[in-house]
RODO-2510 file (C-alpha; in nm, 4 decimals, decimal comma):
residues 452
     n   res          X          Y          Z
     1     x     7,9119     6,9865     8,8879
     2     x     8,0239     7,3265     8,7584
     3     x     8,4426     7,3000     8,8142
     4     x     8,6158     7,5169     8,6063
     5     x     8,3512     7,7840     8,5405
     6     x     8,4853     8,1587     8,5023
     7     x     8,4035     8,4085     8,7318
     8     x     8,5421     8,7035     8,5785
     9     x     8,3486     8,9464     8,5255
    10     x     8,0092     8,7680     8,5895
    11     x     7,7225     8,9629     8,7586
    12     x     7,6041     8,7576     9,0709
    13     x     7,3628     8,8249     9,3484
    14     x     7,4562     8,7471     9,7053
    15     x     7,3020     8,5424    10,0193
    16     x     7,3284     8,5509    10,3082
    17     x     7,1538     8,4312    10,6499
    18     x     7,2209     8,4433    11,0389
    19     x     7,0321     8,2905    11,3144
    20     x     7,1172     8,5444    11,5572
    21     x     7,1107     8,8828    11,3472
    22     x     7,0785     9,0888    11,0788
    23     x     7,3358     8,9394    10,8010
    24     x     7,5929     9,1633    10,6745
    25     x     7,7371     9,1446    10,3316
    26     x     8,0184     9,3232    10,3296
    27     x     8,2955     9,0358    10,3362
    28     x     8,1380     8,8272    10,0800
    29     x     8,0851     9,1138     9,8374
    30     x     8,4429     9,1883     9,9190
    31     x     8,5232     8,7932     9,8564
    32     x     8,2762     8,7808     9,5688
    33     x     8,4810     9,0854     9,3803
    34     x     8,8445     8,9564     9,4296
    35     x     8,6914     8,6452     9,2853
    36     x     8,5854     8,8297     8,9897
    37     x     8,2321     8,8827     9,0153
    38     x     8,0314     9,1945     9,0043
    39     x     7,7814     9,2400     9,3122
    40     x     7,4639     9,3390     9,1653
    41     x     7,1882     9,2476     9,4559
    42     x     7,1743     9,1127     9,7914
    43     x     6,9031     8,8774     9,9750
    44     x     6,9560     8,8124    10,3251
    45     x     6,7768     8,6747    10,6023
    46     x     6,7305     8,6197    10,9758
    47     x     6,6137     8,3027    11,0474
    48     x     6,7748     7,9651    11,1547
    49     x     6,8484     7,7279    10,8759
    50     x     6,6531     7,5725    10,6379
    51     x     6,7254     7,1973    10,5532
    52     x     6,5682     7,2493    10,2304
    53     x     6,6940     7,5628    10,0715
    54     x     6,9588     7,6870    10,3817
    55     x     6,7370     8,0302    10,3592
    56     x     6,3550     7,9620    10,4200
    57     x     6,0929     7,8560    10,1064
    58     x     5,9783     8,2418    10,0652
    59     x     6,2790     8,3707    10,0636
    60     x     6,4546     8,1238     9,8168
    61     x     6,1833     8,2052     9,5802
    62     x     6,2723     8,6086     9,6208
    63     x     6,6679     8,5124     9,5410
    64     x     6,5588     8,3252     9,2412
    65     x     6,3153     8,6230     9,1490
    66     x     6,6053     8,8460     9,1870
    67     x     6,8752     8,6432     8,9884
    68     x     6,6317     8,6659     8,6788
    69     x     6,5630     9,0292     8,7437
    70     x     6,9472     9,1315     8,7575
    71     x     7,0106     8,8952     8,4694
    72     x     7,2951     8,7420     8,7178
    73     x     7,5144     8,4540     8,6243
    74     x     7,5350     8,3683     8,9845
    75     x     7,4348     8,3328     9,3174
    76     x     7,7253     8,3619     9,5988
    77     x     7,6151     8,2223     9,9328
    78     x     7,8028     8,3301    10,2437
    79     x     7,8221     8,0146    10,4164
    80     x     7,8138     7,6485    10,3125
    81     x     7,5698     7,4616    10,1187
    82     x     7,4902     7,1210    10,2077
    83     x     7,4510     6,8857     9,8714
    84     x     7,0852     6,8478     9,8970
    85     x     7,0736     7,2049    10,0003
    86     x     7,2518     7,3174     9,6230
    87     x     7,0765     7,0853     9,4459
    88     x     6,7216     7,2365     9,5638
    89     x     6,8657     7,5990     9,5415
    90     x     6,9420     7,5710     9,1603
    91     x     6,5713     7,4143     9,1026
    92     x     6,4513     7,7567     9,1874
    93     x     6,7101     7,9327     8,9962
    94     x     6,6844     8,0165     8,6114
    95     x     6,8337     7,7583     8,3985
    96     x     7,2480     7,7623     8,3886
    97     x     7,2652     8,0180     8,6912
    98     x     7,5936     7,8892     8,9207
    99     x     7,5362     7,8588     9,2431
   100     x     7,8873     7,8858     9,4734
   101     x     7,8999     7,8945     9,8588
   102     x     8,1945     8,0455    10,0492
   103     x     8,4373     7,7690     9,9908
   104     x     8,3394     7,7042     9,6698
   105     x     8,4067     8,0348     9,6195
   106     x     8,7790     8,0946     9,8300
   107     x     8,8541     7,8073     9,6048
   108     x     8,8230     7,9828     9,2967
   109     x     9,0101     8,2975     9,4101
   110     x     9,3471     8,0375     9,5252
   111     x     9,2586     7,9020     9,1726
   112     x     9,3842     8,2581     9,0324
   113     x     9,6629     8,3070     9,1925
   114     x     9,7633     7,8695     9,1608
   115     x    10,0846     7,9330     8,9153
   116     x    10,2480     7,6101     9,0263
   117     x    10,2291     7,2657     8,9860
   118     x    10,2104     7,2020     9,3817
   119     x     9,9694     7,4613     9,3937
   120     x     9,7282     7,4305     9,1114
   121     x     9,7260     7,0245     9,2134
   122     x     9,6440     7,1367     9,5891
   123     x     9,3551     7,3716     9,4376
   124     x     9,1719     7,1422     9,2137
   125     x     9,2364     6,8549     9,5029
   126     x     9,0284     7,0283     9,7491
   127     x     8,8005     7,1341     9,4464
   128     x     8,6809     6,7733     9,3725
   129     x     8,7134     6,6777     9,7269
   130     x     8,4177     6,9055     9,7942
   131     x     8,2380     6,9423     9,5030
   132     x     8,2439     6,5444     9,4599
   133     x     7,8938     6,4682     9,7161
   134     x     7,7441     6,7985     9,5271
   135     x     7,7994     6,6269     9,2181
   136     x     7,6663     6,3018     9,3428
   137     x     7,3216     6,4815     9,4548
   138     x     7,2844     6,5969     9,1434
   139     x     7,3546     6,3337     8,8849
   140     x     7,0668     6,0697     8,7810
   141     x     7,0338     5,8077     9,0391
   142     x     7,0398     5,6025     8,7327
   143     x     7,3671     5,6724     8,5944
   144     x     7,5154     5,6475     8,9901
   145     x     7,3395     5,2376     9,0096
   146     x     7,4462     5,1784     8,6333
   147     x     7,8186     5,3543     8,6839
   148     x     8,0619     5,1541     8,4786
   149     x     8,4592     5,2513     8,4099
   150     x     8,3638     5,4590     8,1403
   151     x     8,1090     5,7685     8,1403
   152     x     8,0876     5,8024     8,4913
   153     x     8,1689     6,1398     8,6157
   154     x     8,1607     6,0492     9,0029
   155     x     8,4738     5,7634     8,9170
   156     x     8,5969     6,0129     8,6468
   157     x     8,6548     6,2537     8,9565
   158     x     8,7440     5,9851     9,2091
   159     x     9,0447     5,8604     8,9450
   160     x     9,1477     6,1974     8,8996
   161     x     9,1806     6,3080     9,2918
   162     x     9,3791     5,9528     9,2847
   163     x     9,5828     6,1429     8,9973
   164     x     9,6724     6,4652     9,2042
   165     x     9,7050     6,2962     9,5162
   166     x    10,0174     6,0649     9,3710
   167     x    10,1316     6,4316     9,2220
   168     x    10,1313     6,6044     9,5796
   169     x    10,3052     6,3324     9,7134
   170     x    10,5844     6,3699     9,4809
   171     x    10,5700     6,7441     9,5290
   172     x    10,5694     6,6468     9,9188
   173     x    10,8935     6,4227     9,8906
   174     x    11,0756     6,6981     9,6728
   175     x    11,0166     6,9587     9,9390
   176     x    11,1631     6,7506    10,2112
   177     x    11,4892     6,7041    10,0381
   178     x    11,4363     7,0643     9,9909
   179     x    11,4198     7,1313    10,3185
   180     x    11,7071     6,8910    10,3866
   181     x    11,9211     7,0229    10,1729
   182     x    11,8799     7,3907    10,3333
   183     x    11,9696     7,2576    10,6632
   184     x    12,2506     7,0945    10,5527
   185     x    12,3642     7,3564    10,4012
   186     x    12,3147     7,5922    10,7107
   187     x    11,9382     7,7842    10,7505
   188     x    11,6863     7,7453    11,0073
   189     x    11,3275     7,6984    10,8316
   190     x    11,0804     7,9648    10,9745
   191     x    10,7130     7,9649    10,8670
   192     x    10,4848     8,2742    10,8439
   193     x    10,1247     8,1455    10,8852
   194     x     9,8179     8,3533    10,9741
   195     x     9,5152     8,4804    10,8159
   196     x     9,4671     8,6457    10,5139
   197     x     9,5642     9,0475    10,5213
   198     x     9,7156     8,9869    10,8696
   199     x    10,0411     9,1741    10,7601
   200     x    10,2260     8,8450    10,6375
   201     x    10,3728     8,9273    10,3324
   202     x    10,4802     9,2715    10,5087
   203     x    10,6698     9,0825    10,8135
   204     x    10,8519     8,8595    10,6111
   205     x    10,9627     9,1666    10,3916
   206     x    11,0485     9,3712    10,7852
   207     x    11,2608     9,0457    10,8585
   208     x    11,4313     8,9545    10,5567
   209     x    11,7708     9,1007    10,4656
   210     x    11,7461     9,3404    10,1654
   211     x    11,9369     9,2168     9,8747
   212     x    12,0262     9,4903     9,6146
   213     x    12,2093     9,4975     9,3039
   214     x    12,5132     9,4953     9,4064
   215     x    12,5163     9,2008     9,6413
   216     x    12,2974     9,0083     9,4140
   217     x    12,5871     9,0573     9,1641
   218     x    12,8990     8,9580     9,4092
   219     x    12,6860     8,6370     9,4449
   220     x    12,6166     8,5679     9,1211
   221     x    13,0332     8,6177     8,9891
   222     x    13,1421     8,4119     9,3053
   223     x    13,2681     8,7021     9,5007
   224     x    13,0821     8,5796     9,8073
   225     x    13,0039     8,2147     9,8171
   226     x    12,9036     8,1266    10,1559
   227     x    12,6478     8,3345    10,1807
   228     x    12,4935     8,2172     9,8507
   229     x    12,0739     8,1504     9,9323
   230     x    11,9059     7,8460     9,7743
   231     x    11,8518     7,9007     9,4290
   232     x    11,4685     7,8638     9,4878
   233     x    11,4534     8,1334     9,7317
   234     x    11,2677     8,4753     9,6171
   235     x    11,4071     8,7503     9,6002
   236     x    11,0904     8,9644     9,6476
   237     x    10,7765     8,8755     9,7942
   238     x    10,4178     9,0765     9,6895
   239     x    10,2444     9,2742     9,9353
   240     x     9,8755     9,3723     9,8492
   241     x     9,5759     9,4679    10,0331
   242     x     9,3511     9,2155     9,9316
   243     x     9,1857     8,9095    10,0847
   244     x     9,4658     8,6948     9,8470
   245     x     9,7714     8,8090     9,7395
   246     x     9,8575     8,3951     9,5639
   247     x     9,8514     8,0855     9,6930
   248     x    10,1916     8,0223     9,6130
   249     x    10,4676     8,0021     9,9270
   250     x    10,7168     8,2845     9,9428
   251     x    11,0542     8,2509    10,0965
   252     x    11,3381     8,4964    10,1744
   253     x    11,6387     8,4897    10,3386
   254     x    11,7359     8,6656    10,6736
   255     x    11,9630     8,6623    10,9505
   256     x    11,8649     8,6694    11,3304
   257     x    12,1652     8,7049    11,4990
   258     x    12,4197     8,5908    11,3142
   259     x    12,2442     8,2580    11,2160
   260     x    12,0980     8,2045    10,8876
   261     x    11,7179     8,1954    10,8354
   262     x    11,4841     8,0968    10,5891
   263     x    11,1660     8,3009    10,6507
   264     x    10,8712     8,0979    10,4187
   265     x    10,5371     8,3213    10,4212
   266     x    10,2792     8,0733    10,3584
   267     x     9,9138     8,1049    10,2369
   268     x     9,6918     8,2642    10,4651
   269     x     9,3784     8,0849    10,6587
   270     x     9,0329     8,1973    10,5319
   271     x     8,7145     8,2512    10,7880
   272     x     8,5036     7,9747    10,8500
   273     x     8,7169     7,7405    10,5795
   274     x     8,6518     7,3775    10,7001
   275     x     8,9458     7,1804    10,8476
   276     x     8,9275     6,9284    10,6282
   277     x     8,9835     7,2064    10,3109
   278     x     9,2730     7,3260    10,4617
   279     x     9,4661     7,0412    10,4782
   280     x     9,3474     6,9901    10,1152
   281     x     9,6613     7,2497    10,1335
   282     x     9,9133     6,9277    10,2013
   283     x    10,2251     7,1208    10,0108
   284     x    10,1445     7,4718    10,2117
   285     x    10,0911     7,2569    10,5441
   286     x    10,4205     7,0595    10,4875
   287     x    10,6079     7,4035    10,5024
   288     x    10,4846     7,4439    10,8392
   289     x    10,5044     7,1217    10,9707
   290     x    10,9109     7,0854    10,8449
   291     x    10,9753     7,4035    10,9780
   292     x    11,2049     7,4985    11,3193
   293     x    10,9890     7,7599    11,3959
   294     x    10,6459     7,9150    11,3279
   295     x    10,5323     8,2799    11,3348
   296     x    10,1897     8,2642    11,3954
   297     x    10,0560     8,6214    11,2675
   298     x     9,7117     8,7579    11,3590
   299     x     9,5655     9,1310    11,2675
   300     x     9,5858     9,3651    11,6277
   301     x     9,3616     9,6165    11,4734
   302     x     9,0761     9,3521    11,4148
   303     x     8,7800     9,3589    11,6398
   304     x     8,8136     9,1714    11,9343
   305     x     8,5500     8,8956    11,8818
   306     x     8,6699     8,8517    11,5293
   307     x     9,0691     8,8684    11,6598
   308     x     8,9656     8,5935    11,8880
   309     x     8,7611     8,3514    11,6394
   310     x     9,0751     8,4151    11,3716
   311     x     9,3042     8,2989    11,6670
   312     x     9,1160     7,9906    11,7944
   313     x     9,1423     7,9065    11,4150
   314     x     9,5306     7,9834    11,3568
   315     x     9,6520     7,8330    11,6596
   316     x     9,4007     7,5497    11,5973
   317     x     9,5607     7,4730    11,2734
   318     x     9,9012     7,5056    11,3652
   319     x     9,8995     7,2846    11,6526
   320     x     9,7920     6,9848    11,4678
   321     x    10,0509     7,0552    11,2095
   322     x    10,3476     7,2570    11,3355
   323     x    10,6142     7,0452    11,4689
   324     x    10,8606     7,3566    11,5837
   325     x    10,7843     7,6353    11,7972
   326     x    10,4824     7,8321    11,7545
   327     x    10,5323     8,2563    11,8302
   328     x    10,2273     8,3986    11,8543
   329     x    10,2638     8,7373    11,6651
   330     x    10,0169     9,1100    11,7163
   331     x    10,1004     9,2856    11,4101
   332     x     9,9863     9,6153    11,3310
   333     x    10,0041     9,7457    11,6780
   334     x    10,0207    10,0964    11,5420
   335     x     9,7042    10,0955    11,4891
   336     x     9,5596    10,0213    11,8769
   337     x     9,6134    10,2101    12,1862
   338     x     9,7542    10,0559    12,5119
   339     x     9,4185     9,9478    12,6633
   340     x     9,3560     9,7534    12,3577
   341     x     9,6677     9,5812    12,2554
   342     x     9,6707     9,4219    12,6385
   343     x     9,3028     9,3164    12,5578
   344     x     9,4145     9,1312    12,2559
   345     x     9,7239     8,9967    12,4081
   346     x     9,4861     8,8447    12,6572
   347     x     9,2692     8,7078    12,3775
   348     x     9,6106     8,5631    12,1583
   349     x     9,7728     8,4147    12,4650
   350     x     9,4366     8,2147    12,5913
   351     x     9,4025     8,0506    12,2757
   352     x     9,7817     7,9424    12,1579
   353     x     9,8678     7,5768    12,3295
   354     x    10,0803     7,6121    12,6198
   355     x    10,3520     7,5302    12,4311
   356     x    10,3750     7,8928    12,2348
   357     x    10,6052     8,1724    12,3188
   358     x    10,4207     8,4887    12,4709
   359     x    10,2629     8,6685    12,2169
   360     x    10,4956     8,9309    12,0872
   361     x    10,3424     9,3027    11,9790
   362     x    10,4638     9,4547    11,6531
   363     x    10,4382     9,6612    11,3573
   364     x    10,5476     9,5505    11,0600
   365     x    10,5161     9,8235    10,8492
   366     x    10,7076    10,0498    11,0749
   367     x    10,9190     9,8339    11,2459
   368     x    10,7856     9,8781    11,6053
   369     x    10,8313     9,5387    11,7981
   370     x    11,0736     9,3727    11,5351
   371     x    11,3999     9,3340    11,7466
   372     x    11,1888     9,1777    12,0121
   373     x    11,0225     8,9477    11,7683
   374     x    11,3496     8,8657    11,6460
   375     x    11,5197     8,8237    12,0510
   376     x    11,1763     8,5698    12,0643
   377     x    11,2690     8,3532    11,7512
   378     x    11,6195     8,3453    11,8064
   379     x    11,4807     8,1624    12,1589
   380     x    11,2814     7,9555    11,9976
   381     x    11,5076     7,8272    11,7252
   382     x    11,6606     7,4981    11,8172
   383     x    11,9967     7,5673    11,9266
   384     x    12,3414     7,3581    11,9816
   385     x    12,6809     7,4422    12,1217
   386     x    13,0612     7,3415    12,0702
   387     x    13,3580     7,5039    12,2315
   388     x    13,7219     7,3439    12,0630
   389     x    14,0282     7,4978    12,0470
   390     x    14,2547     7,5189    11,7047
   391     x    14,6495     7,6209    11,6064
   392     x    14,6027     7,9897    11,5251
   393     x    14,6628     7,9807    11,1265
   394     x    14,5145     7,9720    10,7941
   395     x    14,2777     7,7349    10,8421
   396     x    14,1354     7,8183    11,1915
   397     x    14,0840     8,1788    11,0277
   398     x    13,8816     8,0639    10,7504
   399     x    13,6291     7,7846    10,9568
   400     x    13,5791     8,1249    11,2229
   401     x    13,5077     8,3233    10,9079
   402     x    13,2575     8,0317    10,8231
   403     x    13,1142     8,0226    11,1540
   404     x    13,0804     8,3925    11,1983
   405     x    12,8168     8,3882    10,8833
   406     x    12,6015     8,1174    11,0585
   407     x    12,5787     8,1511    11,4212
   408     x    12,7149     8,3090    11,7469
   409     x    13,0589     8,2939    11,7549
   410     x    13,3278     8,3899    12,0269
   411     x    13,7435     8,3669    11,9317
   412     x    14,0193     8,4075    12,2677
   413     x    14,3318     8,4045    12,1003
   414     x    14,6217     8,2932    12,2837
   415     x    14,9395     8,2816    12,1233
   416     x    14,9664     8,0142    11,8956
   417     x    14,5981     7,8771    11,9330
   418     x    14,2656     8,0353    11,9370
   419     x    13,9417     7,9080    12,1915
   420     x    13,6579     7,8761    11,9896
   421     x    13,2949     7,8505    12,1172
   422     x    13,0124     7,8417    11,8732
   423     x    12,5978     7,8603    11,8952
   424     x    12,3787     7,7879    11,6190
   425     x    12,1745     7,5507    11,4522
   426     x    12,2175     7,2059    11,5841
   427     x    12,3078     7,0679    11,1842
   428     x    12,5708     7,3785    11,1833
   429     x    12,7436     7,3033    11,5034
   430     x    12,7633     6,9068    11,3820
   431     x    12,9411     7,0529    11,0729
   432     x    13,1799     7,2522    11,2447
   433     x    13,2427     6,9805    11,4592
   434     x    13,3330     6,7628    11,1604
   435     x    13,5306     7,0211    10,9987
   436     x    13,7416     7,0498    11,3067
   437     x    13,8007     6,7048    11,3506
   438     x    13,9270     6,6925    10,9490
   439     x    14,1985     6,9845    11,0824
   440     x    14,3023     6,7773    11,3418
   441     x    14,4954     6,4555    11,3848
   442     x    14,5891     6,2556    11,7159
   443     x    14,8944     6,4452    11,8524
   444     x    14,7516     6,8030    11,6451
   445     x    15,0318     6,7741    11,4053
   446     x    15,0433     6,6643    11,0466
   447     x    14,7686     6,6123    10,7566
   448     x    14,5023     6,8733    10,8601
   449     x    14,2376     6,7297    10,6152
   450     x    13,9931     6,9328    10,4539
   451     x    13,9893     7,2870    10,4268
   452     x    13,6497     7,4268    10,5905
***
């Protein structure tokens, strides 16, 4: 098995092959080069696969001719490679020559940007996970009959995945207190899921409120407690145009109409990436799963065969896992005229469940379509109400300053009292309903209880 090896830098050849046509190579050059690799030769072929090599006999030969030509530390593959098929490939390749398919290789480039403990655990997970039947085709049917607790390296990976799967589930129960916590304390949980260079990290930076010195210092001396955010939320989330900005989760703080909003941009979704790695993501997945909401983000401007393949997949995804409601979003309209953006709407809207909101068009780098998107999620957040009615004082004045920061809040004063009626999150309106209660006793004299 060859986990761990470095790719920087490393001069590799690339494969590919397609039934139907004429491969192109330009995506896993561009994969192979954020990965670290330097493209220095290409063999493709047309031709359905081979169960031997994936590309036919001859042309297996010609890649291995061309790896020692180029003096190439590797051979990318666009596409997967069964066991059997990896095992025969590197027989034809020069002696120490790495041979790494597509996922092999998308899990090295989330390996880069894996900072975290979540993160790096979710990364070498799904690492092992796949690599572990490669590495079982390849060691000495000997060693696999005569395995014993020690110097096996199919158990030593085995006990390890057992390792980082006790580790994820500890990161797993963290997050939900986490999430919990921020609930408790207020803030709808909004996911940003998608694809890759769909425009993610540039929405959530178009829907989160801008925080600059000056109101980062107020919060830090005090000045303004209740509208402190979590300590773990960022404060600044990358934007980059590359196929992976980091696999680690980004979230900011907005407000949609007066209520409170965590807006988490999670990692992006990867063509032809096999179910079963992506929920190797569990941490990333559990973000959109414990989430009120889900912006499901897809690239307008792509073609609109690939548009509709990269939506199948998104909306796929998230409805096994989201439990909230999914908003299918266009971004980058800018970038397609009228005829086409009702093409793609067409193309988003037939494949999110029937359960989605209508696919809403907008740019997020110029803000074209935001208020709509944010009329849409304010719809879709799960919302309570409460209507009481308090003695027009102190108090009352400081729970309607509370609820004005966290929902949709009306006053009618009336001499002495003030009507109240409040929308918002369904944990905010039980607070306020407690906190009312507190300033209130049986005849509405006497003790009022807490302050809010």
């Amino acid at each position: 098995m060859q986990s761990g090896h470095s790719s920087t830098g490393g001069r590799a050849v690339v494969a590919a092959r397609d039934a139907d046509e004429e491969p192109q190579t330009d995506e896993i050059s561009a994969l192979a080069a954020a990965a670290g690799y330097r493209v220095v030769d290409a063999v493709t072929q047309r031709r359905r696969e081979d169960t031997t090599y994936n590309l036919g006999r001859g042309k297996a030969e010609e890649l291995g001719r061309a790896v020692a030509d180029a003096d190439a530390a590797a051979v990318v593959f666009d596409g997967e490679l069964t066991p059997g098929q990896y095992a025969n490939l590197r027989g034809l390749l020069p002696p120490d020559t790495a041979v790494v398919d597509r996922y092999r290789l998308v899990l090295d480039i989330f390996a880069e940007g894996a900072s975290s403990t979540a993160a790096q655990a979710q990364v070498e997970l799904a690492t092992l996970r796949y690599e572990l039947p490669r590495l079982r085709q390849v060691t000495e049917e000997s060693l696999l009959n005569e395995a014993t607790e020690k110097g096996s390296p199919v158990l030593d990976a085995e006990r390890r995945m057992d390792a980082l799967r006790r580790t994820l589930d500890d990161v797993a129960d963290e997050a939900a207190s986490r999430r919990e916590r921020r609930r408790a304390d207020g803030f709808d949980l909004v996911a940003v899921a998608g694809y890759t260079n769909a425009g993610k990290s540039t929405l959530l930076h178009r829907l989160a409120d801008d925080l600059d010195a000056d109101a980062a210092a107020a919060r830090q001396d005090g000045s303004d407690p209740g509208r402190e955010p979590p300590a773990d939320v960022d404060r600044a989330a990358g934007i980059a145009d590359r196929l992976f900005e980091t696999l680690e989760t980004t979230t900011r703080r907005g407000t949609v109409d007066g209520r409170r909003v965590l807006f988490t941009d999670t990692v992006g979704l990867v063509d032809d990436l096999p179910h079963d790695l992506v929920r190797s993501f569990s941490a990333t997945l559990d973000e959109i799963r414990g989430s009120d909401a889900v912006l499901a983000v897809v690239d307008a401007a792509a073609p609109p065969e690939t548009l509709r393949r990269r939506a199948d997949v998104t909306m796929s995804v998230l409805a096994g896992e989201a439990s909230g409601a999914v908003i299918p979003v266009l971004n980058k309209v800018d970038r397609v005229d009228d005829a086409a953006l009702a093409e793609r709407r067409r193309l988003v809207a037939d494949a999110a469940p029937d359960s989605a909101a209508d696919p809403v068009a907008v740019s997020a780098l110029s803000g074209d379509g935001a208020e709509s998107l944010r009329a849409a999620l304010l719809d879709a957040l799960p919302t309570d109400s409460a209507a009481f009615t308090l003695r027009n004082d102190g108090d009352a004045q400081r729970l309607l300053a509370w609820l004005y920061d966290r929902g949709d809040t009306g006053a009618a004063y009336r001499g002495d009292t003030v009507d109240v009626e409040f929308t918002g999150n369904p944990a905010v309106v039980a607070e306020a309903e407690r906190r009312v209660a507190a300033l209130r006793t049986d005849d509405g004299t006497g003790d009022r209880g807490d302050d809010p």
